[in-house]
C-alpha positions in Angstrom: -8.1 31.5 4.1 -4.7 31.9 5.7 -4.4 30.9 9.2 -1.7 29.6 11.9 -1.4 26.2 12.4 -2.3 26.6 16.4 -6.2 28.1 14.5 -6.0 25.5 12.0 -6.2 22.5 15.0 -8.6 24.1 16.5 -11.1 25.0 13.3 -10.9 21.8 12.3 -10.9 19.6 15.8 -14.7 18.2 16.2 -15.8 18.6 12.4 -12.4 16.8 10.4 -12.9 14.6 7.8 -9.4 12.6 8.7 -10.6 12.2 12.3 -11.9 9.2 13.6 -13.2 9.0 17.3 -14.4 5.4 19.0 -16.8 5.2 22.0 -14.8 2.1 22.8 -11.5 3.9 23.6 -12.1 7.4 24.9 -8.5 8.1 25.7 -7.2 7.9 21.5 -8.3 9.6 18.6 -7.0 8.4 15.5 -6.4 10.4 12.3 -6.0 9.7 8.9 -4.6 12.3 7.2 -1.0 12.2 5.3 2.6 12.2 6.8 1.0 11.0 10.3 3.7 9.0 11.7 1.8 7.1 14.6 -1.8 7.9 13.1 -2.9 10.4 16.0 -5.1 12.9 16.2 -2.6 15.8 17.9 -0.4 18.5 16.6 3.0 17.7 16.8 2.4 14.3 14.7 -0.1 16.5 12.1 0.4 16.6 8.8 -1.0 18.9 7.3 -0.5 21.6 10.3 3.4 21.7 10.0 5.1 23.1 7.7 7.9 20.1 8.3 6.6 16.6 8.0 7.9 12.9 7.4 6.4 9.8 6.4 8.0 6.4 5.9 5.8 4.5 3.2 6.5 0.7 1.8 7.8 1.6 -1.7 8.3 -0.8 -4.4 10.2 -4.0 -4.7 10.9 -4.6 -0.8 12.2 -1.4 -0.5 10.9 1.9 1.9 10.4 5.3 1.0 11.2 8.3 3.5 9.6 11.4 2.2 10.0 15.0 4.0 8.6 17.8 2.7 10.3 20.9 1.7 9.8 24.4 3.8 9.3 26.6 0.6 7.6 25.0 -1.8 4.4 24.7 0.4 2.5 25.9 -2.5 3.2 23.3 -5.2 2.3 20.2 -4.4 3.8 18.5 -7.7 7.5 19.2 -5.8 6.4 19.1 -2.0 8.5 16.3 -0.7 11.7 15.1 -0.8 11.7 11.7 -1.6 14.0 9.0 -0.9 14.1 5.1 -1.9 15.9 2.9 0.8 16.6 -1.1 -0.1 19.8 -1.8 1.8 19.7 -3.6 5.5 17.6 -2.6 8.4 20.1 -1.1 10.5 21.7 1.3 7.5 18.0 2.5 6.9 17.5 3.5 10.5 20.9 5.4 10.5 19.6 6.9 7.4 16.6 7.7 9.1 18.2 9.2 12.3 20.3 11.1 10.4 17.8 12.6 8.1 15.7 14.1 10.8 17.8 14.5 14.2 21.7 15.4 12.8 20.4 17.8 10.4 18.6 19.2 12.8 14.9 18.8 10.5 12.4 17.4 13.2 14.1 15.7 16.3 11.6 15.3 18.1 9.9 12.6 15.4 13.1 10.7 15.5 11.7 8.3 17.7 7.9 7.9 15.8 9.9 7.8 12.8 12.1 4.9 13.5 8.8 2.7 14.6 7.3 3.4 11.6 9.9 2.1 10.0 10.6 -1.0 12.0 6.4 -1.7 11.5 7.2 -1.2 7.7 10.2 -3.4 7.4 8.2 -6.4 9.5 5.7 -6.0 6.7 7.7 -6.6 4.1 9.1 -9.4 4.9 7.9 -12.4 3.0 7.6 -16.0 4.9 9.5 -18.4 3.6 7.0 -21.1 2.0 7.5 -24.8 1.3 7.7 -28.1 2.9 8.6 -27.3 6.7 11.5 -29.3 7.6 10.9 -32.0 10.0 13.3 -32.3 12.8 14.5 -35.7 13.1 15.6 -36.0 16.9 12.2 -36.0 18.0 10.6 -38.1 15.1 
């Protein structure tokens, strides 16, 4: 079945698997499905309606992966994304980030989802320092 992506949203609005809707909060509807930035259920964050889509994943070894998937190959999904492993500070990664998706003009409009994501993933990371705490001797 080949559709548009406008069809596709609708067809699969009430009945989606990646959809989860709480009687608690009305207002959101959350979604599960891949290369969902902020995790809502709407169209310009989908990802699986747009043929361009990021994601910014913890990778291995402290490091983050920002993964954008290629126009033409939406039919293999062994060589769909573009991957990219990032390790260096946080402020190189989101220049790396801004550039990837606003200068070369790729999405521009997920610049600003993309670099929460990757500020939420970076906090996640980090490890807290364990150990004796220091006691502060001026107010023993």
């Amino acid at each position: 079945m080949f559709c548009s992506n406008f069809h596709f949203r609708r067809l699969h609005r009430e009945s989606n698997l990646c959809s989860l809707n709480f009687k608690k909060w009305q207002q959101f509807r959350f979604s599960k499905e891949p290369n969902n930035l902020y995790n809502l259920h709407s169209y310009k964050y989908s990802g699986l309606a747009s043929k361009k889509t990021v994601t910014v994943q913890p990778g291995k070894d402290q490091s983050i992966l920002l993964a954008t998937t290629k126009t033409k190959k939406q039919n293999k999904p062994s060589t769909l994304l573009n991957k990219s492993l990032m390790k260096k500070e946080f402020h190189r990664m989101a220049k790396a980030v801004s550039n990837q998706l606003a200068d070369n003009y790729y999405r521009p409009d997920l610049k600003k989802a993309a670099l929460a994501r990757l500020s939420a993933v970076n906090r996640g990371l980090k490890v807290a320092k364990s150990g004796v705490k220091k006691r502060n001797r001026q107010h023993a």
